[in-house]
C-alpha positions as CSV (number, residue, x, y, z in Angstrom):
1,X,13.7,-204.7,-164.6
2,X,15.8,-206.7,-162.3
3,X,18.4,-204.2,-160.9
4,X,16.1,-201.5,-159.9
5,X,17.5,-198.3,-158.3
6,X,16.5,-198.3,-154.2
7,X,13.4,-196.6,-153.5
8,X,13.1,-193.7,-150.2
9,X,9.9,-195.3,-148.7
10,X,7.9,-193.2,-146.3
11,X,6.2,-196.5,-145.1
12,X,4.4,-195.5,-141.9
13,X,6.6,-192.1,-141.2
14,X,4.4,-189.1,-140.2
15,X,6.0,-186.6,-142.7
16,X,3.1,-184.8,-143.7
17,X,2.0,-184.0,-139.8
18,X,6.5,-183.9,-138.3
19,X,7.4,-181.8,-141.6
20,X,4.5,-179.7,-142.7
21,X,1.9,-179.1,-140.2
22,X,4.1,-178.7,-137.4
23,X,7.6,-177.8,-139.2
24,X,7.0,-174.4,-139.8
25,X,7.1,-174.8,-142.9
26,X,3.8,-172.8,-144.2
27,X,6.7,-170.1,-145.7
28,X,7.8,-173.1,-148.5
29,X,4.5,-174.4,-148.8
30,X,2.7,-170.8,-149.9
31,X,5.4,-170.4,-152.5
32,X,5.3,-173.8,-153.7
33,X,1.4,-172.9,-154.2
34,X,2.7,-169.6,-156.1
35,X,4.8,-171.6,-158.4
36,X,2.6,-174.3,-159.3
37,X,-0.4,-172.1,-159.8
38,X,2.0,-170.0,-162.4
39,X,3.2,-173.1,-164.3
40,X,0.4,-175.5,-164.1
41,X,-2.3,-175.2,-167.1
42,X,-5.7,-174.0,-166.1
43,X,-7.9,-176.7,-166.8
44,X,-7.3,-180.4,-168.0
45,X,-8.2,-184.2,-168.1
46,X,-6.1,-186.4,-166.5
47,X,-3.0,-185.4,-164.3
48,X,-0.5,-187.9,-162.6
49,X,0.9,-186.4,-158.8
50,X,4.2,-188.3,-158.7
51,X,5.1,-188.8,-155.0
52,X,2.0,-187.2,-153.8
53,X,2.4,-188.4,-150.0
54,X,-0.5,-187.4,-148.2
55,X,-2.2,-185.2,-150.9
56,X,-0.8,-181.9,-149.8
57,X,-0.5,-180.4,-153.2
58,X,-3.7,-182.4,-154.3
59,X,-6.0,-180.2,-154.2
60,X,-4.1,-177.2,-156.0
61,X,-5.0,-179.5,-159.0
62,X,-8.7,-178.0,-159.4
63,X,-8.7,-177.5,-162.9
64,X,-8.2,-181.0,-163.7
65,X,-11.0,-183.7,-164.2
66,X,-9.5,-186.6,-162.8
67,X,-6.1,-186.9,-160.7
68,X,-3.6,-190.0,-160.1
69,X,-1.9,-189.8,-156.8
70,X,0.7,-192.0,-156.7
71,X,3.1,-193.1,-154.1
72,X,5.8,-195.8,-153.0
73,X,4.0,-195.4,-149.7
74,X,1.1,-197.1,-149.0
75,X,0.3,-195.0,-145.4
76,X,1.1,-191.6,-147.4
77,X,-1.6,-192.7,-149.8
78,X,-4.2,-193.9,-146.9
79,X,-3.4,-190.6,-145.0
80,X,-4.1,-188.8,-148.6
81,X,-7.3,-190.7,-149.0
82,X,-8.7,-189.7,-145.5
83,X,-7.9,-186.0,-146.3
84,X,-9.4,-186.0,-150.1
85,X,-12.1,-188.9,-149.7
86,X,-13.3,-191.3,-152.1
87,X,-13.8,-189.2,-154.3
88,X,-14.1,-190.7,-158.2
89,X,-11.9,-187.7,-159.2
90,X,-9.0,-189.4,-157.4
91,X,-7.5,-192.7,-158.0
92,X,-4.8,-193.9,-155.5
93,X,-1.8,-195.9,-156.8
94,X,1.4,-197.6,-155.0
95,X,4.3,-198.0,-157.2
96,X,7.9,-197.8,-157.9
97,X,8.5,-194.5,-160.0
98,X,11.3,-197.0,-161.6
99,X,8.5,-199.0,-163.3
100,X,5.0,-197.3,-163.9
101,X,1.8,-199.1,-164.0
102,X,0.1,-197.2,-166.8
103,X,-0.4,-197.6,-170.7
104,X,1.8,-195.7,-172.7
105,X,0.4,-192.2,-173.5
106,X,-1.8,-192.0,-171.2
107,X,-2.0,-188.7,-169.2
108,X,-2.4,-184.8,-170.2
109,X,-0.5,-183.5,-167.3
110,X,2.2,-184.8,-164.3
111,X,3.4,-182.9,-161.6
112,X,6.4,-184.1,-159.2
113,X,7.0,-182.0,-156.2
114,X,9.9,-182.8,-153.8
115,X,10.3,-186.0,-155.2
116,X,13.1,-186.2,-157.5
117,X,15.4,-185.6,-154.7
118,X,15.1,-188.9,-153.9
119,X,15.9,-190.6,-156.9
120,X,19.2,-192.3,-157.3
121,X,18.8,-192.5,-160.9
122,X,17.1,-189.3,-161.8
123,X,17.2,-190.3,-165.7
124,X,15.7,-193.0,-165.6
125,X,12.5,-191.8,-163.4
126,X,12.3,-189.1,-166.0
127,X,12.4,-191.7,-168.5
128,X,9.3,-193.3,-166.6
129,X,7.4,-190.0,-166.5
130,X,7.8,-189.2,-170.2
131,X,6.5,-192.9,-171.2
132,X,3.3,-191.9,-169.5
133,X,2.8,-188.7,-171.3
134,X,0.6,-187.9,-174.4
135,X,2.3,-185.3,-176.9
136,X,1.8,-182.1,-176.3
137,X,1.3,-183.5,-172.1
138,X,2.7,-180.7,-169.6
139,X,5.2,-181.6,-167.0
140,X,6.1,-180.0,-164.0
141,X,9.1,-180.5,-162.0
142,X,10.6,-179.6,-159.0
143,X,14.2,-180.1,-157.5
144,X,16.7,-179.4,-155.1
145,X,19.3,-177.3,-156.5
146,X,23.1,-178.1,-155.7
147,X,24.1,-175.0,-157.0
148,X,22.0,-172.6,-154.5
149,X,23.8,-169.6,-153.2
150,X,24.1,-171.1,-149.3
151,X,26.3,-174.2,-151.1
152,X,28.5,-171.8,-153.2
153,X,29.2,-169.4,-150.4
154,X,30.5,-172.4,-148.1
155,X,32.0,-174.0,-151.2
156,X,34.2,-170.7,-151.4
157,X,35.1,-170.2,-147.7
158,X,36.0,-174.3,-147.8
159,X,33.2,-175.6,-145.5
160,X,32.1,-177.8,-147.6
161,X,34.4,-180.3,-149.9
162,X,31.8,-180.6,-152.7
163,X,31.8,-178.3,-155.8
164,X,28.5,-177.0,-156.6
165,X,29.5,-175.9,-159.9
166,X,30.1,-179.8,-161.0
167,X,27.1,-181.6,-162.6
168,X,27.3,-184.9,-161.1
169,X,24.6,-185.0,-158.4
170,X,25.4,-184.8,-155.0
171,X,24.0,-187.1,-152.1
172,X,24.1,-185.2,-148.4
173,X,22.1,-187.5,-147.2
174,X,20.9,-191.5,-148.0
175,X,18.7,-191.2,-151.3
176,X,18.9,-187.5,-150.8
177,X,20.1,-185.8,-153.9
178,X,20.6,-182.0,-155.1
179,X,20.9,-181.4,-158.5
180,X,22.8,-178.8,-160.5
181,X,20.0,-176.9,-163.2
182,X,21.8,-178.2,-166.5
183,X,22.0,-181.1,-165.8
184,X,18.6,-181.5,-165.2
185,X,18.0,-179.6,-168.2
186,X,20.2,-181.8,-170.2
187,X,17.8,-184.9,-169.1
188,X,14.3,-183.7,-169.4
189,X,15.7,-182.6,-173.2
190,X,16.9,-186.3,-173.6
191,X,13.9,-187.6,-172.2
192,X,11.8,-185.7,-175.1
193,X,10.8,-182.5,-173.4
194,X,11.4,-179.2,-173.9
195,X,11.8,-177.0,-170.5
196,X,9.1,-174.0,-171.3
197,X,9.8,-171.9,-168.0
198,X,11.7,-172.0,-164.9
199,X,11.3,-170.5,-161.5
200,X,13.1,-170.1,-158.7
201,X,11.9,-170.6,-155.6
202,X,12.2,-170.8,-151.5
203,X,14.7,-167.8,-152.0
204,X,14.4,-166.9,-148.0
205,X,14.3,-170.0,-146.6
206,X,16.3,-168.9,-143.5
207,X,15.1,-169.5,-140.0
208,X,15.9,-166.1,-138.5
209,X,14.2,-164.6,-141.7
210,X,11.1,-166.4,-140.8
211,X,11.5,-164.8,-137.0
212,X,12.1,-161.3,-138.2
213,X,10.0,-160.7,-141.2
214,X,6.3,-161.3,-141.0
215,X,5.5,-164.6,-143.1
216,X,2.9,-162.6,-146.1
217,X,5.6,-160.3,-146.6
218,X,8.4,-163.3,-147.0
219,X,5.9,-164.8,-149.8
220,X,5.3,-161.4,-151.8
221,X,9.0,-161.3,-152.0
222,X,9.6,-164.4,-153.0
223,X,6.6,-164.5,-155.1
224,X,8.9,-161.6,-157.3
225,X,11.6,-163.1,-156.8
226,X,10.5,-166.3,-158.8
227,X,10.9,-164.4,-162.1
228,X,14.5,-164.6,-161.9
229,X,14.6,-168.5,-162.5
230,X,14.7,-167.6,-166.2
231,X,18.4,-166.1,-166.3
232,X,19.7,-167.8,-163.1
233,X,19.0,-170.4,-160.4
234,X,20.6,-169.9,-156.8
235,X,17.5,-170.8,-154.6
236,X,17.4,-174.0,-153.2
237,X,14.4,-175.3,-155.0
238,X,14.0,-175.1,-158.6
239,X,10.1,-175.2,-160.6
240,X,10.7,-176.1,-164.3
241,X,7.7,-176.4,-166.7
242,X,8.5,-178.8,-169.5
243,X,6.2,-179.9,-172.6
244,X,6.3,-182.9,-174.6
245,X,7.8,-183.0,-178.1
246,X,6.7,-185.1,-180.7
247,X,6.4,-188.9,-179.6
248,X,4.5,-191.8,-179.6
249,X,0.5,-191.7,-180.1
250,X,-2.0,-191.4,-177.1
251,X,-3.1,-194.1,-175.1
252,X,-5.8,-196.1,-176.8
253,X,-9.0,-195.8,-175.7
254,X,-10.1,-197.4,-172.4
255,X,-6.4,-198.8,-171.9
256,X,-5.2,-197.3,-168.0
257,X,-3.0,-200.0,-166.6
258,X,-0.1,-202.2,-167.6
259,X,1.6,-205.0,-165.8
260,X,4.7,-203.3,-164.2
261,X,6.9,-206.0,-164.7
262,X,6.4,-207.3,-168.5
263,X,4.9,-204.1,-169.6
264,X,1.7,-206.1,-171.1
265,X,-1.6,-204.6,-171.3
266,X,-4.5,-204.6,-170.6
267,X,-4.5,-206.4,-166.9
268,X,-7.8,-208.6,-166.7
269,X,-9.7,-206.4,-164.0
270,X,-12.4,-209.4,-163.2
271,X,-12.1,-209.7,-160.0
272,X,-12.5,-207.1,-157.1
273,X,-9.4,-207.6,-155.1
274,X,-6.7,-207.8,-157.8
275,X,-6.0,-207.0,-161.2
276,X,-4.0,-210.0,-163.4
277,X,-1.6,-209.6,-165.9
278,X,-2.7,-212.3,-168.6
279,X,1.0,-212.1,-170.1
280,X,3.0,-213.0,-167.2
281,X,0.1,-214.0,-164.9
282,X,1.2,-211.8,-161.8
283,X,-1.6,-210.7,-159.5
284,X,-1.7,-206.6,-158.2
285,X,-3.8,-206.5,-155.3
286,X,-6.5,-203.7,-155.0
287,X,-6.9,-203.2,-151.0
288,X,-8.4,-200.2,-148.8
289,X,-9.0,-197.8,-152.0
290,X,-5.5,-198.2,-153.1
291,X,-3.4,-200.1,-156.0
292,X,-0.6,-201.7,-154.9
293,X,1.9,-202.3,-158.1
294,X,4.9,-202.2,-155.3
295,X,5.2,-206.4,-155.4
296,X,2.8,-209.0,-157.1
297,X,0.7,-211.1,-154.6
298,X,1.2,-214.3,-153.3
């Protein structure tokens, strides 16, 4: 793929300490927890975290044998691996979400949390994602929602020029995108999947709401509030659970990773610092716990 889409990397940035740890921010992060412990199954075997950062959401994933964390970032992963270990439950990978390292078929479950919003061509990252998935593999997907209630009401009193009704995705922001719900609908159906449930979430994400109301009693009533993603979706996050339709075959047995660029597999894994594709001969380094798949080595 020659004329990939450009990639938001969080090379070096301290998101996960600026954003979450000292962002005030534990109000979106408990009912992310609400929404993905609702949508996520139980118990499973291998899960891919799509734009996991430092592995904030990673351990919500308990139920699942092994997990992928995967990242454009190669800091967000090292921060990730000093929080979760070296664990053999968790395998760290750098990549563009534009062009996946892994076989075909390959993984029972992905999650992507605050992730899509950065994706300049949303369809075809979906694309990616399905590719990886077995049939029957759940997916669960999060996204900022251009049609929340905050953009609508300034819509209608003209403080804003865009419409949020429109389906075209709007950037506020470089590679920062919202997202109206049908269309996003429209492209996990065209991508194969069929969207199971949908929850709305962050409905009181409002700074003097967090200064009035005490922050437990913010999360029970968003954690009701949630329901109401199935007949409308005003909130500025959106939690959709989607399930694979029909498809190709799982991964066969053993196969993990293909060569991101020519799509060969499997990559020749004989030495320690590298894995080579034997197709197009390109070299992926393995350095510090992590795969790098973002450029072939020297």
């Amino acid at each position: 793929m020659t004329d990939r889409p450009p990639v938001c990397d969080y090379e070096g940035s301290d998101y996960q300490t600026a954003f979450w740890d000292a962002g005030d921010r534990q109000y979106e992060d408990r009912v992310e927890e609400i929404a993905l412990r609702r949508l996520l199954p139980a118990a499973g075997g291998l899960l891919l975290e799509l734009g996991a950062g430092a592995g904030r959401n990673t351990p919500r994933y308990g139920g699942f044998e092994r997990i992928v964390l995967l990242d454009y970032s190669r800091t967000q992963l090292q921060q990730a691996r000093q929080r979760l270990g070296d664990s053999a439950r968790y395998l760290y990978v750098a990549a563009d979400i534009y062009r996946l390292p892994f076989v075909p078929g390959l993984f029972d479950a992905a999650t992507m949390i605050r992730t899509l919003h950065h994706m300049a061509n949303a369809p075809l990252a979906l694309q990616q994602v399905r590719q990886t998935l077995k049939p029957g593999a759940v997916f669960i997907l999060e996204f900022a929602n251009k049609q929340n209630l905050k953009a609508i009401l300034r819509y209608a009193f003209r403080r804003q020029s865009w419409n949020p009704f429109s389906l075209e995705p709007i950037e506020f922001a470089a590679l920062n995108f919202d997202f109206h719900p049908r269309a996003v609908r429209a492209w996990l159906a065209e991508c194969g999947f069929e969207v199971q449930q949908t929850l709305t979430v962050s409905h009181f994400r409002m700074a003097l709401l967090k200064r009035l109301l005490p922050l437990g009693l913010l999360v029970r009533m968003d954690s009701l509030a949630q329901w109401s993603g199935r007949w409308w979706q005003l909130t500025p996050s959106v939690f959709v659970r989607a399930q694979v339709k029909g498809g190709a075959a799982p991964a066969p047995e053993g196969q993990f990773f293909r060569c991101p660029e020519c799509g060969h597999f499997p990559l020749n894994n004989e030495e320690v610092d590298h894995l080579r594709c034997s197709s197009c001969d390109r070299r992926w380094r393995i350095r510090d716990g992590i795969y790098d798949f973002r450029e072939a080595a020297e």
